[in-house]
Every structure is written in structure tokens, then in C-alpha cells.
N, C-alpha and C positions, 0 to 999 in steps of 0.2 A: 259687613255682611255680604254685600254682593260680592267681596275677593272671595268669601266661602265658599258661597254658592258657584263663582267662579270654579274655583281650586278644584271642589267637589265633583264638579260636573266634568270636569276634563280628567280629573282620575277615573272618573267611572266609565266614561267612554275606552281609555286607554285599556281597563282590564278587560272590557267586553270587548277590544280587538285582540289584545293578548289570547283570552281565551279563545280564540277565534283561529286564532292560528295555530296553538295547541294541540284544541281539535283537529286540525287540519293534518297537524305534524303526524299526532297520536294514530287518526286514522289510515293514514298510509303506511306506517309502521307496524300495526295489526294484520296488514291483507297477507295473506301464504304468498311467500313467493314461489310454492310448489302447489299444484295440485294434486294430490296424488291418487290414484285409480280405488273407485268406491266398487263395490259389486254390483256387478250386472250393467257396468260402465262399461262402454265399449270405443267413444271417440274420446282418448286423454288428451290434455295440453298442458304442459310444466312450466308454462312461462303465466304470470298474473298480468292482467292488462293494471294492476295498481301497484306495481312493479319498482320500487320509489331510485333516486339516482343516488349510487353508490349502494347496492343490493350489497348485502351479506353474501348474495348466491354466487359462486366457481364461476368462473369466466366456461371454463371448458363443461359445462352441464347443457348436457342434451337438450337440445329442442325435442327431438320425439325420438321414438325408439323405432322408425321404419326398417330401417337396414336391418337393425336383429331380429324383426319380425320375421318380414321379409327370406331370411335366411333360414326360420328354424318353424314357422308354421306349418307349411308343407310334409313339413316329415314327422308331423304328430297326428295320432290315427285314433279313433272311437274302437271301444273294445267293448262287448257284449259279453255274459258269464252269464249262462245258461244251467241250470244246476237244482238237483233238487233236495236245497239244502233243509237240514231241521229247523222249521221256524223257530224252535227254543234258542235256538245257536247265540251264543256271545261269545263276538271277538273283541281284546283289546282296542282295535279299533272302530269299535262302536264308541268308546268316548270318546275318540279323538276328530270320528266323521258322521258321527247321529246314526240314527237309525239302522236298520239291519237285523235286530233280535226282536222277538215278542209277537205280535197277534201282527206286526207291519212288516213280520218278511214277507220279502221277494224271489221268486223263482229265476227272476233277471236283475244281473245287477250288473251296473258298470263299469266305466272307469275308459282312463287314455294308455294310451304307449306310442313309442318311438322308435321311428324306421333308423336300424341305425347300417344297415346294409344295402344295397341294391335291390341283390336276389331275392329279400323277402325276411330278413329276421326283425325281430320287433323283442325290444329291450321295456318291461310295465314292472308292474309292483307283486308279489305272491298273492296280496289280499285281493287285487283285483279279480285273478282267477281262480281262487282259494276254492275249491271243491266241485269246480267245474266239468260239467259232462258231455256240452258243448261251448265251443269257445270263437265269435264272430268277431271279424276285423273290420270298418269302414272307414274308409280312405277316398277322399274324393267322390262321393255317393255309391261306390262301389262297392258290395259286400263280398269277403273274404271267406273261406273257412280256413281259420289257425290251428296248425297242429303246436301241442303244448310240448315245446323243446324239453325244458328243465326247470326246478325251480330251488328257492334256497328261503329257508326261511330265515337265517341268522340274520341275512343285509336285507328281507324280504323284496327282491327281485327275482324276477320271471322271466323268461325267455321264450317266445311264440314266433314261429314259421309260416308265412304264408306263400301261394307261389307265385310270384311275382318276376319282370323284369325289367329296371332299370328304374327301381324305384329310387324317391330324392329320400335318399341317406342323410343323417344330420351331421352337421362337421362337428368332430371330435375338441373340445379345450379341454383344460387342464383343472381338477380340482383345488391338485396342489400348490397352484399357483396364485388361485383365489386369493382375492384378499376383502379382507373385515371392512364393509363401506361401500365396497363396490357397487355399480349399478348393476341387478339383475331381471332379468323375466321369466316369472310362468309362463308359459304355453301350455295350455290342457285342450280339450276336444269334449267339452263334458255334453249329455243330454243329444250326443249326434249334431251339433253345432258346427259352424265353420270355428278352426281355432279362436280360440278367444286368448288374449293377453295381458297379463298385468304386470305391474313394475314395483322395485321395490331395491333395497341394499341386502347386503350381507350383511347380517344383524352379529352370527359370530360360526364360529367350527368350533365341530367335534365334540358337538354337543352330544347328552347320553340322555333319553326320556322315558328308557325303561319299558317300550312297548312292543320291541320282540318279540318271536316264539323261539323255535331253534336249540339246540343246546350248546351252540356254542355264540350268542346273539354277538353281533358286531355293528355296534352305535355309536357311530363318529357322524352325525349328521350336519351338514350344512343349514345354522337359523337363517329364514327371511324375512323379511315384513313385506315381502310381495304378495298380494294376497293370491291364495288357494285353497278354494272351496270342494263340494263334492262332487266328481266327475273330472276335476285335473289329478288324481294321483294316478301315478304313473306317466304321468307327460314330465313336458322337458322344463331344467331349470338352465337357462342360458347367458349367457355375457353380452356385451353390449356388440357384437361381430355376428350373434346369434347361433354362436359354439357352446354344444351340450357341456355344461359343468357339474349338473346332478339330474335326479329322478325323482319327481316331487312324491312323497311317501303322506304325510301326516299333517296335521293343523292341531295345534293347543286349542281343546275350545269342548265346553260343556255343550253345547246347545246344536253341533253339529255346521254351524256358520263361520267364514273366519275373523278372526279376534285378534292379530295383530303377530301371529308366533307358526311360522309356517317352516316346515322341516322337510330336507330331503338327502339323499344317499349322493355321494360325493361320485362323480363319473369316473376316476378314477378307480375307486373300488366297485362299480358297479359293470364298468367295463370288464375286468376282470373276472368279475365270478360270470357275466357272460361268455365269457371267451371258455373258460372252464365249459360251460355247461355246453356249448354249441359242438367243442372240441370231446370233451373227455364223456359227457354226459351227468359229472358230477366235480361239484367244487375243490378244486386241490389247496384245501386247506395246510399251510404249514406253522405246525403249532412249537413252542417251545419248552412245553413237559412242565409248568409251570400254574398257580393259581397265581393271581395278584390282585391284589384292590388300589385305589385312589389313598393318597396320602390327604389327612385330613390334618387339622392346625392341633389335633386333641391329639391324632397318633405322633404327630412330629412331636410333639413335646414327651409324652410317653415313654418314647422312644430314642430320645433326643436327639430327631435329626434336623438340621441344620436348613434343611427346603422343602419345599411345598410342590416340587416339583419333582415328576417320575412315579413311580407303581412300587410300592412292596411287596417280595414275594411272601405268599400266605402257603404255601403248598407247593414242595418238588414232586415232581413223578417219578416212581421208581423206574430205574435202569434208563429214564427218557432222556431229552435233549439237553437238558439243563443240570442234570445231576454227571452226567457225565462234562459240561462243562465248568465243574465246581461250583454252582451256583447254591445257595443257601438259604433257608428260610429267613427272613426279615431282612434280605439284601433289596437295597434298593436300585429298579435300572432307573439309570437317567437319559439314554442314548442308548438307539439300536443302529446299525450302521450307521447312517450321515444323519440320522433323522433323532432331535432331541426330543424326551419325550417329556411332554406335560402333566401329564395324566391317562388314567387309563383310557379313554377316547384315541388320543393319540398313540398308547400305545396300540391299541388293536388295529387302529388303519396302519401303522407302520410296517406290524405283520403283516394284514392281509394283501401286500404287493407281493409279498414274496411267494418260492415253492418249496415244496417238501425236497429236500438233500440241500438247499442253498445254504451257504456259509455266511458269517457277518459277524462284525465284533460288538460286543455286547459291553456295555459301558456302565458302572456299576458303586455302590457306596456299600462298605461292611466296616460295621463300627468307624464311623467318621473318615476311614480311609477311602481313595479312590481307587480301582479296579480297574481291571478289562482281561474279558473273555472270549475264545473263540466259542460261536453255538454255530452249528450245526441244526436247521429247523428240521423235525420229523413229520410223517404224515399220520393218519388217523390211527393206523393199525401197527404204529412203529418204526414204519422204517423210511427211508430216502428218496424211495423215487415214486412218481406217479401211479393212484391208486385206481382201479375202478372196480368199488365193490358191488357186491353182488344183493340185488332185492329180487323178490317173489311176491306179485301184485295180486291179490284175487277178489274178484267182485264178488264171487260165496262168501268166502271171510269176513270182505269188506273192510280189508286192511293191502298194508304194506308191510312185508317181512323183509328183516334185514340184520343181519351179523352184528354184535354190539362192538363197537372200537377201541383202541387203547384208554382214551381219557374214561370212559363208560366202563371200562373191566377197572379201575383204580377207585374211579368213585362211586362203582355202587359192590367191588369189594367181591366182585365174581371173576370164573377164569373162562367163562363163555357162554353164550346165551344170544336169543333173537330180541330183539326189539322189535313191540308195533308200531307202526306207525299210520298217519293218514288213516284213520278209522270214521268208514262212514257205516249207511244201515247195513249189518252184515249177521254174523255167526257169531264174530266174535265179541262186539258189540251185546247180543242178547245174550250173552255167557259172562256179563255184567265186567270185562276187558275194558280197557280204559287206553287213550291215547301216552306213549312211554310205558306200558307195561312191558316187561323182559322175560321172558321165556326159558327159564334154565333147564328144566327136569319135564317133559313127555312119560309118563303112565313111565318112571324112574329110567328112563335112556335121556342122553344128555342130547340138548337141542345146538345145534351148531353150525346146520346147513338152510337158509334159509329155504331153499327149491323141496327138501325132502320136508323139512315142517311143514312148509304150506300144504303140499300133495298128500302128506300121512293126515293132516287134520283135514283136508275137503272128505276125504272118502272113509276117515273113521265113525263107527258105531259103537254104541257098546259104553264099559265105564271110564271116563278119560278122566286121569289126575293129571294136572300143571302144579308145576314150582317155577315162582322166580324169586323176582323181585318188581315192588308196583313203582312209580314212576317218584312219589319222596322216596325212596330208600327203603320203604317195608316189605319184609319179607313174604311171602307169599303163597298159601299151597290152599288149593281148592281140587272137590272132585264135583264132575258131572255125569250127569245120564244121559248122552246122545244115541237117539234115535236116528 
């Protein structure tokens, strides 16, 4: 009996040391060995002080991110949007950054951008300044007034002037060199703050989330899990050097806070449609006369092609780039120049490096075989070389008139006409006008110039008929009684 008792008692001591060290194990096994930036966190540290020996974590993983702060906070500036928008207003991104429509609009609203000049140009998002009437910069508690360069809604980037000299420009990196994993930071300027900073990886590219305007939208986003909230879009998304790599645009998230999914415009394409707009006054789009979609696992089989990867064409353009380079409906491209393409994300950043008259071989699948074609990309109104069309802006109106383009006379099936655009309280707006309506037929004379529309409809009286076409595809003819 007392060997039992023995035996017993020193088994039980042995499992309550066991357990003992278990716990001990377990518990240093649980601690983060990252910490990663919560919101409205402002001192980060990535190293756990329960840290245990032989970490899972990179030898080469940052202690902090000074240096890219350091490098890329300075040239991120508070932007003011002054405007007296309709409270009813809803934009796309109201889901994606809360509020902005209903009985809690604001007359101001904000947002960041990014000196990416000396002399004073500033690179932000379209939504920041969407329908703005005045437009303020602060930089260093300094307040600016920005004139609004250009804007584009397809990449929704903006472009703002301030006068400025020897302002800290941000150093340029490379989107397309990004890679999946990466260490990156938001930089934003939200609520007139000193920049504020967060950190996170490349979660993936060339993501598409479908929240666009534009008619020709171009969603190749850069994911993060860096978080960014409201008040950093339009600030900088940077690398561990603290070299611009994208334009924070968007956050996945119901509730207006962020949730783990944070999206922005790749610097390489954003660079560009600035350089466009600073340059030309308007984005030189080169298109390849072409519709295409994303190859899905139901159209590959369908269809019976062989990958998952590249775009099918759904739609040639007549007489455009791609029918003149043999190209055919249900051909599929896999490669445009050097650049293989994934899918339609990839295909559209691929384009939007290039210009209207550039060459490049097009790399292709028709019926199981492999291809290759010369294209030739054209510009909006058809042809080769640099475009700058022509708009007619009027605050009677209360629109923006402007010529319809090649892909716009194919798909809405007309051979000339205006389009409205940017429609706030005007004329034409109480003449029950809609934003994309098209303008074909004036009291039966054909509409074609924007300058003489705009100027015939400010100063007509009298019975005025319109014909077009409304912005689905419906045809269109109303008459009014202006007084």
C-alpha cells in the first residue's frame, strides 16, 4: 500500500510539472511575434518582447519602418473639397468609405494627395475632389489654394496645382515590380493631422472591385492589409525606401472603418494618366478596338480552351485596331508585348502604359492554335496620334459638353452626337437630362460641335426638341417649352 501511495504521488507530482512546462511552452507559442498597426495607433513595434528562441519570423523583418516614413511623410498634404454637393448624392464610394449621402452630407469633405513635383503639382483620387467648387491644400500648416489640373475617372485620379517652390516631391518606385508579400505603408494626412502611418504586405495585384465610374474604367488595383481608413485616400501607398508605389483609392468595408482589404491605384498607371493630364490636359488613352472579358473555368470548357489565363475577345470594332490586325471574335490574347496577361486586370494595366499610334505584338489563341499579330493601338476618335478633344463647360447648363468618340459612335450605334457630362444644378439637369445622355438631333439639325451646342442652348427660347440616345442605350426624343 504505501508503494501505491508512493508510485501515485510521484506520478502526480510529475504530470503537474509536465503540465507546467507545457503551459509554459504553449504560452510563448501563442504571443504575435508581430504586432501589427490597430487604428488610431500611432507608436508601432514588430518585434514581441515574448519573442520565444528560434521565431518563425525573417531574419531580415524590420524593426520599424523609420526610414520609409521618414522619406515619404513629408510629401503627403491634407486636401479640402469645398462644394455644394446635393445632399441626396450617392457615390459608389459611400460603400466603400461610409458616409457622404443622405440628411449627413457635407459641404466639406476631405481627403490626402501627394506632392509628387517640386513646383507644386499634387497627384489625389477623383472622389476626393468630385464636384468641387473650391479646392484647399495644407502642407505643413500652410493653406494653399489648388487649381484643379485634370481629372479622370476610369483610374479615379486627380491632378491639383499649387504655387509652390522647392517643395519635397516623393521618390518615384515601381508598381510593376511590386511583389505579392511585400512590406508596405499608407501614408494619409486625414482630419489635417501630421501624417499618420500604417504598415501592412501586398495582399495581391490587379485586383478588379468594380467601383469605377468612367466609360472606359481601368481596375488593376494594388490589395493591402495596410490599414486605410477615411481621410488617407488619395495619399501615398510606399515601399520599404518610402518610394511611391500606388494611390490609396478604397477600403472593402460596410460600416465605413477598415476591415482588413485596402486597395489602391498602381504608381505606374497613375503616373501616367498624370503626366497625360499635366501634359495634354486630357488622358491619351490607347485602345485596341476590341471588347473582352475574363476567361472563367465554365467559358474555358464551353469553349474548350485549354487555360485560364488571358481575355477573350467578345467584340471587334469596325475598321479599328484590331480588325485591321486580324483579330477575331472569341480569339483569345495571352500576351501583349513583353507583358503576359492573366486576365482582364492585367490586361488593361498592360494597355494603359502605352500611346495611341504605338506598335506591339499581340500574342493570341484561335481554335487551339497559337498566333501572333501586329496591333497598332488607336486613340479615342480613331486614329494614331495624340488627341486633345474639345469640351464646352457651362455653369447655366450646369454640365460638360463634349464630342462622343470612336468606341461611343460603335456602341451606342450613332455617327455623331454630344455627350453630357459632370452634370450639377443647371438647365439641364431641370430639363429632367441625365449624366451620359447623348445629344444627337437639336430642334432636327445634327449636334456635333460642342462650343455651338453649348452657346445655341444658353441663349435659346422658344420650343426646343432633343434627340439622342440616354446613357443604357435608349433612344430618346423629348420636346420642351423654354422660356
Amino acid at each position: 500500500m504505501k508503494n501505491l501511495f508512493k508510485t501515485t504521488g510521484v506520478s502526480f507530482l510529475a504530470g503537474l510539472a509536465g503540465a507546467a512546462v507545457w503551459g509554459s511552452i504553449n504560452f510563448n507559442e501563442v504571443q504575435p511575434t508581430f504586432d501589427f498597426p490597430q487604428k488610431n495607433k500611432m507608436d508601432v513595434s514588430f518585434t514581441s518582447q515574448f519573442e520565444p528562441i528560434g521565431s518563425y519570423a525573417p531574419s531580415d523583418t524590420p524593426i520599424s519602418f523609420v526610414e520609409a516614413s521618414e522619406n515619404s511623410t513629408e510629401s503627403v498634404v491634407f486636401i479640402k473639397n469645398f462644394s455644394g454637393t446635393d445632399p441626396t448624392r450617392y457615390s459608389m464610394f459611400d460603400y466603400f468609405f461610409g458616409g457622404g449621402g443622405g440628411a449627413q452630407s457635407q459641404q466639406v469633405s476631405t481627403g490626402s494627395g501627394v506632392i509628387i513635383s517640386g513646383d507644386g503639382y499634387i497627384v489625389t483620387n477623383n472622389h476626393v475632389i468630385d464636384r468641387a467648387e473650391t479646392i484647399e491644400v495644407v502642407h505643413k500648416k500652410r493653406t494653399y489654394k489648388a487649381k484643379l489640373v485634370g481629372t479622370d475617372k476610369n483610374t479615379d485620379i486627380a491632378v491639383l496645382k499649387i504655387e509652390g517652390e522647392d517643395l519635397p516631391s516623393i521618390i518615384r518606385g515601381s508598381s510593376r515590380d511590386l511583389k505579392i508579400g511585400e512590406w508596405v505603408l499608407a501614408v494619409g494626412n486625414p482630419f489635417n493631422l501630421t501624417s499618420t502611418v500604417t504598415a501592412g504586405i501586398v495582399s495581391a495585384k490587379e485586383r478588379q472591385i468594380n467601383i469605377l465610374g468612367g466609360d472606359f474604367p481601368l481596375e488593376s488595383f494594388i490589395q493591402t492589409d495596410a490599414p486605410i481608413n477615411p481621410g488617407n485616400s488619395g495619399g501615398a501607398l510606399v515601399n520599404l525606401k518610402g518610394e511611391l508605389v500606388g494611390i490609396n483609392t478604397a477600403i472593402l468595408s460596410r460600416t465605413g472603418s477598415y476591415t482588413g482589404y485596402g486597395f489602391a491605384v498602381p504608381v505606374d498607371i497613375a503616373m501616367k494618366i498624370s503626366n497625360d493630364l499635366i501634359q495634354y490636359g486630357e488622358v491619351q488613352k490607347a485602345i485596341p478596338g476590341i471588347e473582352a472579358v475574363e476567361i472563367t473555368p465554365e467559358l474555358a470548357e464551353e469553349m474548350k480552351i485549354k487555360t485560364l489565363d488571358g481575355v477573350i475577345i467578345t467584340h471587334v470594332i469596325k475598321d479599328g485596331a484590331a480588325e485591321r490586325a486580324g483579330l477575331q471574335r472569341n480569339d483569345v490574347i495571352t500576351k501583349l508585348g513583353a507583358q503576359a496577361i492573366t486576365g482582364k486586370g492585367s490586361f488593361e494595366e498592360a494597355l494603359s502604359y502605352y500611346y495611341p499610334g504605338d506598335e506591339l505584338p499581340v500574342f493570341y489563341i484561335r481554335n487551339g492554335d497559337q498566333k501572333t499579330a501586329k496591333l497598332q493601338l488607336q486613340n479615342l476618335e480613331g486614329g494614331n496620334g495624340i488627341i486633345k478633344r474639345e469640351f464646352y463647360t457651362s455653369a447655366i447648363l450646369g454640365a460638360r459638353l463634349e464630342a462622343v468618340n470612336t468606341i461611343e459612335k460603335d456602341k451606342f450605334g450613332v455617327d455623331y452626337g454630344i455627350k453630357l457630362t459632370g452634370l450639377t444644378r443647371g438647365y439641364l439637369r431641370e430639363l429632367g437630362l441625365r449624366e451620359g445622355f447623348i445629344i444627337t438631333q437639336i430642334n432636327g439639325d445634327a449636334a456635333k460641335d460642342p462650343n455651338k451646342v453649348g452657346g445655341y442652348l444658353e441663349k435659346f427660347s422658344g420650343r426646343l426638341l432633343l434627340e439622342g440616345v440616354a446613357a443604357n442605350g435608349q433612344p430618346f426624343m423629348q420636346s420642351y417649352s423654354i422660356r
